[in-house]
VORO-6268 format. One record per residue (C-alpha): x, y negated, z; residue in one letter. Coordinates in nm, 4 decimals, padded with zeros to 6 digits. Layout:
N
atom u:X	v:Y	w:Z	residu:A .
...
// end
This chain:
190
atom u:00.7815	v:-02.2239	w:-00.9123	residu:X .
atom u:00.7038	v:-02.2931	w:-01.2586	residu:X .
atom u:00.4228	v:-02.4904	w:-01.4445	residu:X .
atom u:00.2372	v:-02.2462	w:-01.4857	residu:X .
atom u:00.2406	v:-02.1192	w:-01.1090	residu:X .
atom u:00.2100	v:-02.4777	w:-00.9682	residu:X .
atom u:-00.1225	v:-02.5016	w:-01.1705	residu:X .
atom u:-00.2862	v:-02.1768	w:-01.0869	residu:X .
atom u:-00.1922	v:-02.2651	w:-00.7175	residu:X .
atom u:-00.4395	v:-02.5923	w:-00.7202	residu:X .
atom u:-00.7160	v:-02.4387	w:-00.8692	residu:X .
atom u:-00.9701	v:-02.3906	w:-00.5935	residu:X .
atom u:-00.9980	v:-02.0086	w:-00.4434	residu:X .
atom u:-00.6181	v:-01.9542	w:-00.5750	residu:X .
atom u:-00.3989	v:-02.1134	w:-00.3146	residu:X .
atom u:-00.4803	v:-01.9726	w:00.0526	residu:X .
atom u:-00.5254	v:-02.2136	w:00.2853	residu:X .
atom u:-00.4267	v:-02.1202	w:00.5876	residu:X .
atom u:-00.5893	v:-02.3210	w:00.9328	residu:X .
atom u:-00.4244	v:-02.5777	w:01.1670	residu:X .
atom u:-00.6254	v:-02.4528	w:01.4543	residu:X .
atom u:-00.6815	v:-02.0715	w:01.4444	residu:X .
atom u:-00.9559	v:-01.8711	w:01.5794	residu:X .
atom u:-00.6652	v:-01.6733	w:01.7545	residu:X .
atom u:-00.4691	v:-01.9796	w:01.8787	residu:X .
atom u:-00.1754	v:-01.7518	w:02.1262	residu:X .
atom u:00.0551	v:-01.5087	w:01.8896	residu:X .
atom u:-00.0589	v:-01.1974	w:02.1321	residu:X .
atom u:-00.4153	v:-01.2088	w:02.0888	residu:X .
atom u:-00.3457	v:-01.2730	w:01.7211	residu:X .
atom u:-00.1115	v:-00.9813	w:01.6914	residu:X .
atom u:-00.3058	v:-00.7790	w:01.8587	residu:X .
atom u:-00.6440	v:-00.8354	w:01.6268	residu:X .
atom u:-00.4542	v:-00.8613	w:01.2832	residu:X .
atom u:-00.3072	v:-00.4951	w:01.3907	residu:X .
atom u:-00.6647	v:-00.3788	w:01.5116	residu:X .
atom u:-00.7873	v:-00.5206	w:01.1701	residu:X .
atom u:-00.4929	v:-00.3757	w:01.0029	residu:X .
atom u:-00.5841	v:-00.0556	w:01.1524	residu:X .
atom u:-00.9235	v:-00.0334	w:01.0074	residu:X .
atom u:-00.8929	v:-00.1496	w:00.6963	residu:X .
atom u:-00.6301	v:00.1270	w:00.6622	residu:X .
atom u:-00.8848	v:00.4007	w:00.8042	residu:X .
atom u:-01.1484	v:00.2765	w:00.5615	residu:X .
atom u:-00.8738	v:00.3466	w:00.2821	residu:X .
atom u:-00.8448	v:00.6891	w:00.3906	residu:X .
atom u:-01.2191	v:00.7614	w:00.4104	residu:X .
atom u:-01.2835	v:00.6079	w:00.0504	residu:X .
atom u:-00.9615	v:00.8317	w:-00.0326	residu:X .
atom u:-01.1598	v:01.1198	w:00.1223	residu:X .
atom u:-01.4823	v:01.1064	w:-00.0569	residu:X .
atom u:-01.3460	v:00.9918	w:-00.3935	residu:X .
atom u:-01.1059	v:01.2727	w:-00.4043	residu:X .
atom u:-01.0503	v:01.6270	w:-00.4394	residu:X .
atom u:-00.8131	v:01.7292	w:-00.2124	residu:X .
atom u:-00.7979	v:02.1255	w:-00.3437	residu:X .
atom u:-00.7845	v:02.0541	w:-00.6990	residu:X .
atom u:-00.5082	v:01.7910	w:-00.6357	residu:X .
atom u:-00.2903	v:02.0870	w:-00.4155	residu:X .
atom u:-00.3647	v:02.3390	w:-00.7159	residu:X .
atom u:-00.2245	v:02.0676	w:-00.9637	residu:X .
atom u:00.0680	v:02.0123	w:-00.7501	residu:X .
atom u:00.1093	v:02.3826	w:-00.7219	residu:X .
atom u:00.1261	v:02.4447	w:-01.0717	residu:X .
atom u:00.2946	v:02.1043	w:-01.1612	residu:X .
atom u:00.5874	v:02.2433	w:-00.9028	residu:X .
atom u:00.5639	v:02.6088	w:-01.0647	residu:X .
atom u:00.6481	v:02.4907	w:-01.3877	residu:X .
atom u:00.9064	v:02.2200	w:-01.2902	residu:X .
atom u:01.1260	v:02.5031	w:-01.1145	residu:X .
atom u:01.0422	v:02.7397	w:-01.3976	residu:X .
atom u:01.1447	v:02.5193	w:-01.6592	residu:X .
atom u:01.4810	v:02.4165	w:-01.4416	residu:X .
atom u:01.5756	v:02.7975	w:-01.4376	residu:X .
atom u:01.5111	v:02.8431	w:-01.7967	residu:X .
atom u:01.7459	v:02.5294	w:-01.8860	residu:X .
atom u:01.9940	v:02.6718	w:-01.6603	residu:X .
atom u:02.0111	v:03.0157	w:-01.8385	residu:X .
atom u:01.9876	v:02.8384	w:-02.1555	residu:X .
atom u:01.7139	v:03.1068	w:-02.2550	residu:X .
atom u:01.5904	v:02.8903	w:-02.5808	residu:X .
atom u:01.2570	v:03.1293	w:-02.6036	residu:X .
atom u:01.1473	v:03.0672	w:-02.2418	residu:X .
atom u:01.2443	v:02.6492	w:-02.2561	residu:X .
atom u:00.9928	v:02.6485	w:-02.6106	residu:X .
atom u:00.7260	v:02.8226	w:-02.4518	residu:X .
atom u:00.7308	v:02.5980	w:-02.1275	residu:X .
atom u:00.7318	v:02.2851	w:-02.3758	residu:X .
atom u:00.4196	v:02.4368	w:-02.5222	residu:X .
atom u:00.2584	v:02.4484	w:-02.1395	residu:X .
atom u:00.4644	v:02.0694	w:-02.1012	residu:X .
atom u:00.1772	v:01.8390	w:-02.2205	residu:X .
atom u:-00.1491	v:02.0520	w:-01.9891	residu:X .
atom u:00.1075	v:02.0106	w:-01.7560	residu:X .
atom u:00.1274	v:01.6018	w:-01.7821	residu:X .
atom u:-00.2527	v:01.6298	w:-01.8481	residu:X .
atom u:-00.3260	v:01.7629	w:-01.5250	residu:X .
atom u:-00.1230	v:01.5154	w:-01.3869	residu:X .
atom u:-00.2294	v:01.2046	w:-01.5405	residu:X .
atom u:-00.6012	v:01.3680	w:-01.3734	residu:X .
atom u:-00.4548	v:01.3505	w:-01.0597	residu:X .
atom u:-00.2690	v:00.9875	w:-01.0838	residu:X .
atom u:-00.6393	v:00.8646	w:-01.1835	residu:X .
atom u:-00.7910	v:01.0534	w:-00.8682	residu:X .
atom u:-00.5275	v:00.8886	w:-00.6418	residu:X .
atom u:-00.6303	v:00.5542	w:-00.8022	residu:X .
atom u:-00.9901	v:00.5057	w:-00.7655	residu:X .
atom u:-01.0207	v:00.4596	w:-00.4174	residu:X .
atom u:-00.7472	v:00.1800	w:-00.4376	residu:X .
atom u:-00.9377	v:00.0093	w:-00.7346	residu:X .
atom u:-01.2136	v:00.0045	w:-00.5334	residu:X .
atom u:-01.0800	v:-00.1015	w:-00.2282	residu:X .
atom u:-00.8164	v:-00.4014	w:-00.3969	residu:X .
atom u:-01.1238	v:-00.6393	w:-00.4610	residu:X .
atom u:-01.3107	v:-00.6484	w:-00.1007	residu:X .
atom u:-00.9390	v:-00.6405	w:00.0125	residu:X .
atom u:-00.8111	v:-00.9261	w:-00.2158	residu:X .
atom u:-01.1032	v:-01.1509	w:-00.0906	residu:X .
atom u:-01.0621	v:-01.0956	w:00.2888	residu:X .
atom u:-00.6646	v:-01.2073	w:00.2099	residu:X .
atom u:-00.7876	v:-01.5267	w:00.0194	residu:X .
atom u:-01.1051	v:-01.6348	w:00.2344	residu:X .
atom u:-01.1184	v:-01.4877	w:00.5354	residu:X .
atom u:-00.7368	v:-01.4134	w:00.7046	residu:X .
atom u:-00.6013	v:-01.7351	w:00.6307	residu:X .
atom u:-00.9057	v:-01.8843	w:00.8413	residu:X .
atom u:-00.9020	v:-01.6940	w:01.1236	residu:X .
atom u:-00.5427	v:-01.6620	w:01.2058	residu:X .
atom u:-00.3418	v:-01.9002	w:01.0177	residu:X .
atom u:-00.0073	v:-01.8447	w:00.8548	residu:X .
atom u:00.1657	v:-01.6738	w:01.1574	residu:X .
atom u:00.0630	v:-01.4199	w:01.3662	residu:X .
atom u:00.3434	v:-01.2157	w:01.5909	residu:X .
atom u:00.6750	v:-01.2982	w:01.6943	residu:X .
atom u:00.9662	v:-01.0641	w:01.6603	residu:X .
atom u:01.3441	v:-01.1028	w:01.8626	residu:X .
atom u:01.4535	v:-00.9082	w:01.4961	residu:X .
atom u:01.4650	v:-01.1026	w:01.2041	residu:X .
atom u:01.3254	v:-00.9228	w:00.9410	residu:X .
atom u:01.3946	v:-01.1447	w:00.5604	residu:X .
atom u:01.1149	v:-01.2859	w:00.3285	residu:X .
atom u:00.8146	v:-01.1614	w:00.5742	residu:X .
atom u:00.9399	v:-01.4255	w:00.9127	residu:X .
atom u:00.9725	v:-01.7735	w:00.9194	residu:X .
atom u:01.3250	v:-01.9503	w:00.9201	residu:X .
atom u:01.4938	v:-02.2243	w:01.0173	residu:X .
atom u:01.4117	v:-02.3896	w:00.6503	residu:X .
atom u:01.0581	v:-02.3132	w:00.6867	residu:X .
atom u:00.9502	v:-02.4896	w:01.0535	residu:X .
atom u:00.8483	v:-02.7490	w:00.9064	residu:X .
atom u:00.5892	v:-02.6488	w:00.6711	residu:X .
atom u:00.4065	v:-02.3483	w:00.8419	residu:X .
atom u:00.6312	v:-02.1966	w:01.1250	residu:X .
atom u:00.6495	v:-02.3557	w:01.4714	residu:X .
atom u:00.9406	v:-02.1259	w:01.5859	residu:X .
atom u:01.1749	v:-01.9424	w:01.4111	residu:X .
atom u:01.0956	v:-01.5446	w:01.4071	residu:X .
atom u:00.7415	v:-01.6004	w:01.3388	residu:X .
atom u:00.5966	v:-01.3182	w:01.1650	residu:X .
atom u:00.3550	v:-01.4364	w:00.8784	residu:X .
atom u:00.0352	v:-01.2693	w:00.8621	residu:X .
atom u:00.1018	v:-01.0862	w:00.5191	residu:X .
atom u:00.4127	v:-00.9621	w:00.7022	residu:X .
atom u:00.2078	v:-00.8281	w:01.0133	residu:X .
atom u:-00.0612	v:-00.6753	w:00.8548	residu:X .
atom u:00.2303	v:-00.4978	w:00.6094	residu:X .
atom u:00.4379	v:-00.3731	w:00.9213	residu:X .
atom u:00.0865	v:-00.2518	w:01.1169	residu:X .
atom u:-00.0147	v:-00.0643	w:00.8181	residu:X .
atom u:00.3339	v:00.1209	w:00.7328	residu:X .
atom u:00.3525	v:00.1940	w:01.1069	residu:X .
atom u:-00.0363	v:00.3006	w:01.0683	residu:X .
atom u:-00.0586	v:00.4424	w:00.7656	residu:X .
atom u:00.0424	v:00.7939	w:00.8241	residu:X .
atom u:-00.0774	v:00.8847	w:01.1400	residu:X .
atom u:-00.4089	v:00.7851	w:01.0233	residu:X .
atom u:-00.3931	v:00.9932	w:00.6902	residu:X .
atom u:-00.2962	v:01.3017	w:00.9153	residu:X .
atom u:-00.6043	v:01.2651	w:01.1540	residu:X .
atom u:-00.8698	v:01.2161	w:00.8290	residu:X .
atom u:-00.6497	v:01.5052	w:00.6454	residu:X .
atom u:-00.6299	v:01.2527	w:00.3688	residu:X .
atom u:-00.2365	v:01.2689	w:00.3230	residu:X .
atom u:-00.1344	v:01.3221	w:-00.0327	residu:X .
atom u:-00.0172	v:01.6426	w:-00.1629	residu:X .
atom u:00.4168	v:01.6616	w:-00.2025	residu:X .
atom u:00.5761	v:01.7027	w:-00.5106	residu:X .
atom u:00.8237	v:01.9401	w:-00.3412	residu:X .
atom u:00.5823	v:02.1730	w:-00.2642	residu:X .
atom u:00.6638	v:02.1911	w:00.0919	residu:X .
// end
């Protein structure tokens, strides 16, 4: 780590520090929390998704976003000059309407990062401490190691708590966006 890093990590609030004796002191009661609290904080996502955006307007973007994509394809592919100038014309409502919807998609996750953010530095570190789960796969950069025992792991195949709640919430993430009806609109159009 560099200077710079080194320094940001003393200042106090920066560097997580992570308990010697856990509220959740066994890896199954642990695992089983941090995915119940993964769970949550995932459905909470999805219901700030759902009342900060508008689900019609972003399918009619993505309608006409996809419209003019394959449009503009078959136009390139004919070579027809006149039809590629006047889709270049339509080109920047197009990017418009989708720079709209990028924004839409981004609010809730603005709003959610800082509550988030501040659970991860304060809270999480306290309650679990560094490990949560243990997996028989080994899984790089989110489990502990045979170089790492020493300084937070116990066991090798430890599953850090960042790498827990990351695994819950992929595994989560879209089951729970189906049941609120919050899943995002495809850019295929299917």
């Amino acid at each position: 780590m560099n200077f710079l890093g080194q320094l940001i990590m003393q200042m106090p609030g920066f560097a997580l520090h992570y308990t010697k004796h856990p509220v959740f002191p066994d890896m199954f009661s642990a695992m089983i929390v941090a995915s119940l609290i993964s769970i949550a904080l995932n459905f909470a996502i999805a219901m700030l998704r759902k009342k900060t955006t508008d689900f019609e307007k972003m399918n009619q973007v993505m309608r006409e976003t996809n419209e003019w994509r394959k449009q503009y394809t078959a136009a390139i592919k004919k070579q027809d000059r006149g039809r590629i100038e006047e889709l270049k014309k339509k080109q920047a409502y197009v990017n418009k309407m989708s720079m709209e919807m990028q924004q839409q998609q981004m609010r809730p996750m603005l709003l959610y990062m800082v509550p988030s953010f501040m659970l991860w530095i304060f809270v999480f570190p306290t309650i679990f401490g560094a490990t949560t789960a243990l997996s028989p796969v080994q899984i790089p950069w989110i489990m502990c190691t045979g170089k790492n025992l020493q300084t937070s792991c116990q066991v090798a195949g430890e599953v850090y708590l960042w790498g827990w709640f990351l695994i819950t919430s992929f595994a989560f993430s879209s089951i729970i966006s189906k049941v609120t009806k919050t899943s995002m609109p495809s850019l295929t159009g299917n």
